[in-house]
Steps between C-alpha positions, in 0.01 A plus 500: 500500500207265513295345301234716602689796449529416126126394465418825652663654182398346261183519616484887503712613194267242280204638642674875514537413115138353429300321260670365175807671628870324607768559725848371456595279802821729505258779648416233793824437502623872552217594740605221737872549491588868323880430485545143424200396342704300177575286750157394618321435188516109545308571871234750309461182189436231771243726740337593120489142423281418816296789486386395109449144617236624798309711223625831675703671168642358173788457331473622110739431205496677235131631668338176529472311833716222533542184693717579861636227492619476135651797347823683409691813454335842535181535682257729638227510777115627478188468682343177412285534216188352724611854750591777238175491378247515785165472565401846319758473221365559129664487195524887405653558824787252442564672161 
């Protein structure tokens, strides 16, 4: 599959999820490639890793935004926090 493939899905199941909400890259993972999708979590970290560094999701720890280029172990992916929120966003209708 291509890169763009795997952008594609991220794209929709963290928007699909929404703001302040995560997706485990697994989910990319299985909704590019159903039956072998353990095998293609390396492809899903690297695509994930350019998307954060052009602004277009993030990567959270632990739910904070980390650094794409520095981090370990288990991860998840949002909306950019500068995204989830848009322009009409208020706080009693993120709570």
């Amino acid at each position: 599959m291509s890169k763009d493939t795997i952008e594609s899905a991220i794209l929709a199941l963290v928007e699909q999820r929404g703001a302040g909400k995560s997706i485990c890259p697994s989910e990319a993972a299985r909704a590019v490639w159903p039956e072998v999708w353990q095998n293609r979590m390396r492809q899903v970290r690297n695509v994930a890793v350019g998307m954060a560094r052009k602004g277009e999701i993030a990567i959270l720890r632990k739910g904070k935004p980390v650094d794409p280029d520095d981090f370990k172990g288990v991860y998840r992916l949002s909306l950019p926090a500068t995204r989830d929120a848009g322009p009409d966003a208020t706080p009693e209708a993120d709570a």
